[in-house]
C-alpha positions as CSV (number, residue, x, y, z in Angstrom):
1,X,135.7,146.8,65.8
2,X,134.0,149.8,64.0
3,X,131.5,152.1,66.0
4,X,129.6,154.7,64.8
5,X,129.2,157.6,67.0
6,X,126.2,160.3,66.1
7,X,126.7,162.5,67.7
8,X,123.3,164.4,69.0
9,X,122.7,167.7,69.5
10,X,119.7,169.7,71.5
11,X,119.0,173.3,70.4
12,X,117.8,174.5,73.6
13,X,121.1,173.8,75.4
14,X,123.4,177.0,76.0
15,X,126.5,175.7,73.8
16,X,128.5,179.1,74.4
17,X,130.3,177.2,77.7
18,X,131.4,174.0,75.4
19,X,134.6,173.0,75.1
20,X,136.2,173.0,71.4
21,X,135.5,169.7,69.4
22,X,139.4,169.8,67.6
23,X,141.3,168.7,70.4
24,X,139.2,165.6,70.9
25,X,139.4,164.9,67.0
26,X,143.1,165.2,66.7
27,X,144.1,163.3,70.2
28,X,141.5,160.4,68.4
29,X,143.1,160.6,65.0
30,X,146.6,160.5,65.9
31,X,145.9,157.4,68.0
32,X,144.2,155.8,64.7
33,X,140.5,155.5,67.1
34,X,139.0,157.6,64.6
35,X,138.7,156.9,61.3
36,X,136.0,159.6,59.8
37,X,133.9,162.2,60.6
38,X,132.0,165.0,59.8
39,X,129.4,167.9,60.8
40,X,126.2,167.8,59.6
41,X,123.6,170.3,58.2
42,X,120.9,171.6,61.0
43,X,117.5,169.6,60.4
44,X,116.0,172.3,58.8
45,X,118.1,171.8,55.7
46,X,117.0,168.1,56.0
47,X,114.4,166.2,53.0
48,X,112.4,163.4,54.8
49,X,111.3,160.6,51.6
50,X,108.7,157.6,52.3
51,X,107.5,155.5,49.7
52,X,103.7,154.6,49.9
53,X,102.0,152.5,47.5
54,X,104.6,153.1,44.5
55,X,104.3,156.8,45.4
56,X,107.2,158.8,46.5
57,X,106.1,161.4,49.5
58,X,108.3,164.2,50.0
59,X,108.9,166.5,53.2
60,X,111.0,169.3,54.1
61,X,112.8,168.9,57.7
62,X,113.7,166.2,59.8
63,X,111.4,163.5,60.0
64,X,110.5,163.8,63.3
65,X,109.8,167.2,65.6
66,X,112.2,167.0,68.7
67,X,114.5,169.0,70.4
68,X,117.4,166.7,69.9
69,X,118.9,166.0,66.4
70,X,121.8,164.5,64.6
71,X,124.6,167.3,64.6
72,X,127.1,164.9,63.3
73,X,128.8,161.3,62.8
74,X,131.9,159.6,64.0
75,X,133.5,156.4,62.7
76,X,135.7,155.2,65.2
77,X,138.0,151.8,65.8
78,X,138.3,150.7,69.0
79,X,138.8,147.4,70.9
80,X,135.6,147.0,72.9
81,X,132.5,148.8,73.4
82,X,133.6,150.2,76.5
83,X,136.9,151.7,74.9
84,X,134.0,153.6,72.3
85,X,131.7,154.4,75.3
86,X,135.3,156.4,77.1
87,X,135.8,158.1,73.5
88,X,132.2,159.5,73.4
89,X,132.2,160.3,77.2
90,X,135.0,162.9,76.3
91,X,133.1,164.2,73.2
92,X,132.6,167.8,73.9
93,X,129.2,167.7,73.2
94,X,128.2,165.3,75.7
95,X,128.2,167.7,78.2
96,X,124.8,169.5,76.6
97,X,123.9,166.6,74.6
98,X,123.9,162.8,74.0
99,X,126.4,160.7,72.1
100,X,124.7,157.5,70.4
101,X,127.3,155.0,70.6
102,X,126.0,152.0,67.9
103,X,128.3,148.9,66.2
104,X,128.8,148.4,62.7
105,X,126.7,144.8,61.5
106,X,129.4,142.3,61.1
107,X,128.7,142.2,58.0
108,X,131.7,139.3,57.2
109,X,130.9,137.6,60.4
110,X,134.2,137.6,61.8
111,X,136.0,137.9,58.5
112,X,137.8,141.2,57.6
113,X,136.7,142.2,54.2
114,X,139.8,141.2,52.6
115,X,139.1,137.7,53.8
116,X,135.6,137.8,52.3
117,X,136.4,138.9,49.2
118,X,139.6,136.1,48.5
119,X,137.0,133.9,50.2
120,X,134.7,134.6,46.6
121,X,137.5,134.2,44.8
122,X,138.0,130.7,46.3
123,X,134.4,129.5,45.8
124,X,134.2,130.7,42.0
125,X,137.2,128.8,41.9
126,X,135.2,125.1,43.6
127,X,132.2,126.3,41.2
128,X,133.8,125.9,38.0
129,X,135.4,122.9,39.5
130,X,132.1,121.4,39.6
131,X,130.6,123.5,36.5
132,X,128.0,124.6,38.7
133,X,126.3,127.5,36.9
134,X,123.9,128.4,39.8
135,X,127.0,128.3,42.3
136,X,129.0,130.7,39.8
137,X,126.3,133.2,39.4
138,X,125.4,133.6,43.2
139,X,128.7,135.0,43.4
140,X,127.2,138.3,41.5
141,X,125.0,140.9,41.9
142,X,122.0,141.1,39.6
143,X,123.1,144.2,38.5
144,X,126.4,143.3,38.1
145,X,128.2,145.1,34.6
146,X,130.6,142.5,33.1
147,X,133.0,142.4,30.3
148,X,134.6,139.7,29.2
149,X,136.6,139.3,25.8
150,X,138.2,135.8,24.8
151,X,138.6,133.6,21.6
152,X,137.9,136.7,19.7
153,X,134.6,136.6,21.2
154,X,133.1,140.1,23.0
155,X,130.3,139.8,25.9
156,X,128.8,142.1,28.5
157,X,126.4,141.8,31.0
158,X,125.2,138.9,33.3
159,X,122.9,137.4,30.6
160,X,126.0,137.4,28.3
161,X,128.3,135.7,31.2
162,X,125.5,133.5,31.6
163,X,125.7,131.9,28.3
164,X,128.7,132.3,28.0
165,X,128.9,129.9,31.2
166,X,127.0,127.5,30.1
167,X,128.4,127.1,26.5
168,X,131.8,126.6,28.1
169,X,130.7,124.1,30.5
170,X,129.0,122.3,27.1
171,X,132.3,122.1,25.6
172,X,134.4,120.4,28.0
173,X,134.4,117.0,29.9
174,X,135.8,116.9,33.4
175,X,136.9,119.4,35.7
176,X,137.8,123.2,34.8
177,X,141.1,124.1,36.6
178,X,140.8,128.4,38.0
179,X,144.1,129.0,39.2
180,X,144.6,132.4,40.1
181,X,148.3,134.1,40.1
182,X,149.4,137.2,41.3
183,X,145.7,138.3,43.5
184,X,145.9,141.8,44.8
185,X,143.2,142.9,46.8
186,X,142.1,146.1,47.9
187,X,139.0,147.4,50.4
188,X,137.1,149.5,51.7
189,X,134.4,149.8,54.1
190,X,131.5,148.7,51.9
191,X,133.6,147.8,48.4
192,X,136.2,146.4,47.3
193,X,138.7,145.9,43.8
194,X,140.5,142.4,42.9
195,X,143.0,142.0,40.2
196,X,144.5,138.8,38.9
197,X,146.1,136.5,36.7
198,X,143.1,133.6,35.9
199,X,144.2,130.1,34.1
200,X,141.9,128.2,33.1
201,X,142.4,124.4,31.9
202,X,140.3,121.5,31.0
203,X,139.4,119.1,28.2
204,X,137.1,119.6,25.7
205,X,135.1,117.1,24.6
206,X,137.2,116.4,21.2
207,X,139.8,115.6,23.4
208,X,141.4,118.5,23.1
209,X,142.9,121.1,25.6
210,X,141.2,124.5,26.9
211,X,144.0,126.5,28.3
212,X,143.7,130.3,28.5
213,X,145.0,133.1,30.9
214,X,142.9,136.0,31.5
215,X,143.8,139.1,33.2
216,X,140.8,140.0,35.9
217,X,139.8,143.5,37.4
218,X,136.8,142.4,39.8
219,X,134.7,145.1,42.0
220,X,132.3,144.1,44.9
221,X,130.1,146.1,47.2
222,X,128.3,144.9,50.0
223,X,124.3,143.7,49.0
224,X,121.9,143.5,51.9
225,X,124.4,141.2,54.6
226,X,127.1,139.8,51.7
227,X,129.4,141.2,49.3
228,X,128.8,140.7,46.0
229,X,130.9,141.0,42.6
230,X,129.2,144.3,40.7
231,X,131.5,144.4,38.0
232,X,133.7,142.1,36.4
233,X,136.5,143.1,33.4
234,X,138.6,140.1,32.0
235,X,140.5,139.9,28.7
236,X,142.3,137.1,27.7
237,X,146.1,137.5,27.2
238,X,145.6,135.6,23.5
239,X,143.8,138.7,22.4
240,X,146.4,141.7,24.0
C-alpha cells in the first residue's frame, strides 16, 4: 500500500546536529519502499488561494502562521502502516520535527489500477452488448476529448460520440459484439493509456452485417473516487 509521508519541519529547532537525509533516501530506494520525493520551498515562497463567492482571494505565505510547516513529501510502499510508521521513525528529521504518516484513498477499492482500467474496458464492452447509451457514456469524463474516424465518417468530442452512439445503435437489431484483441495497458498513479484492437459485429436492420476493426488509444485519469476515460482516439482499419 502507498503512504505519503510530509514530512514537517519547525524553524525554531537547531537543525546543525541532524543527521544527513541521503542515506535514509538511498537505503529506502534501493529496497523499492520509496517511490518519490522531493524538498519543498520554505512557506514564505508559498501562494495561499480561496474562492469566495465566484471571487478568487489571493495571499502570499502559508495559509496558516505556525512554527511547523511542510519541508517536504515522501511517497513510500510498504506492507502495513506500521512498516511506514518504522520508515518515518528513521527520517532524519524526526529528531527536531514531526513526520505525518497518511494513506493514499483506495481509490480502486482493492483493485490495482491496471485492474480498474481493463475492468472499463469490460463494462463498455456489456454496454454495447445491451446498447445502453447512458451505461457507455458513464464510462467518460465530461471533458473527455474524442476522435473517432470510421466509414469515412470524422467526429470529435463527447457530443459527437454521443450521436454517433446512438445512430449506431438505430442501425442495428440485436446485440453489438466488442471484442478486444491485443489490450496493452499502462499506469500510473492517477492515469493511465490503453491500446487495442476493437471488433465490432452485429446486424443491421436490412439484414445486413456491421463488422469493423478499429485500432484504440484510450487515456484515463482518476475523477473525484473513479477513473474515467479523458480521451479516446480510434480509426478504423478500413480507412488506414
Amino acid at each position: 500500500m502507498k503512504y505519503m509521508l510530509l514530512v514537517c519541519g519547525d524553524d525554531t529547532a537547531d537543525a546543525s546536529g541532524m543527521a544527513p537525509v541521503e542515506p535514509w533516501v538511498e537505503d529506502l530506494g534501493e529496497r523499492g519502499a520509496r517511490l518519490h520525493g522531493h524538498r519543498l520551498a520554505l512557506p514564505s515562497e508559498a501562494v495561499t488561494v480561496r474562492v469566495r463567492g465566484g471571487e478568487v482571494l489571493r495571499t502570499d505565505g502559508p495559509f496558516a502562521e505556525t512554527k511547523e510547516y511542510v519541508a517536504g513529501f515522501d511517497i513510500l510502499e510498504c506492507d502495513s502502516l506500521e512498516e511506514a510508521v518504522e520508515a518515518a521513525a528513521r527520517h532524519p528529521v524526526a529528531t527536531i520535527g514531526a513526520m505525518e504518516v497518511r494513506p493514499f484513498w483506495p481509490m480502486w477499492e482493492g483493485e490495482d489500477p491496471e485492474t480498474a482500467i481493463r475492468g472499463i474496458d469490460a463494462e463498455l464492452t456489456g454496454a454495447l452488448r445491451e446498447r445502453d447509451l447512458d451505461r457507455v457514456l458513464a464510462c467518460y469524463a465530461p471533458d473527455a476529448e474524442i476522435f473517432h474516424f470510421a466509414d469515412g465518417h470524422e467526429r470529435q468530442g463527447l457530443d459527437a460520440h454521443r450521436k454517433g452512439l446512438q445512430d449506431l445503435f438505430v442501425q442495428v437489431t440485436g446485440p453489438i459484439t466488442r471484442e478486444v484483441r491485443e489490450l496493452r495497458v499502462e499506469v500510473d498513479e492517477g492515469v493511465g493509456f490503453a491500446r487495442a484492437l476493437v471488433r465490432l459485429t452485429a446486424t443491421r436492420t436490412d439484414g445486413t452485417r456491421l463488422d469493423d476493426t478499429l485500432r484504440v488509444t484510450t487515456g484515463y485519469r482518476d475523477i473525484g473516487l473513479r477513473r474515467l476515460i479523458t480521451h479516446e482516439q480510434a480509426v478504423s482499419l478500413k480507412e488506414t
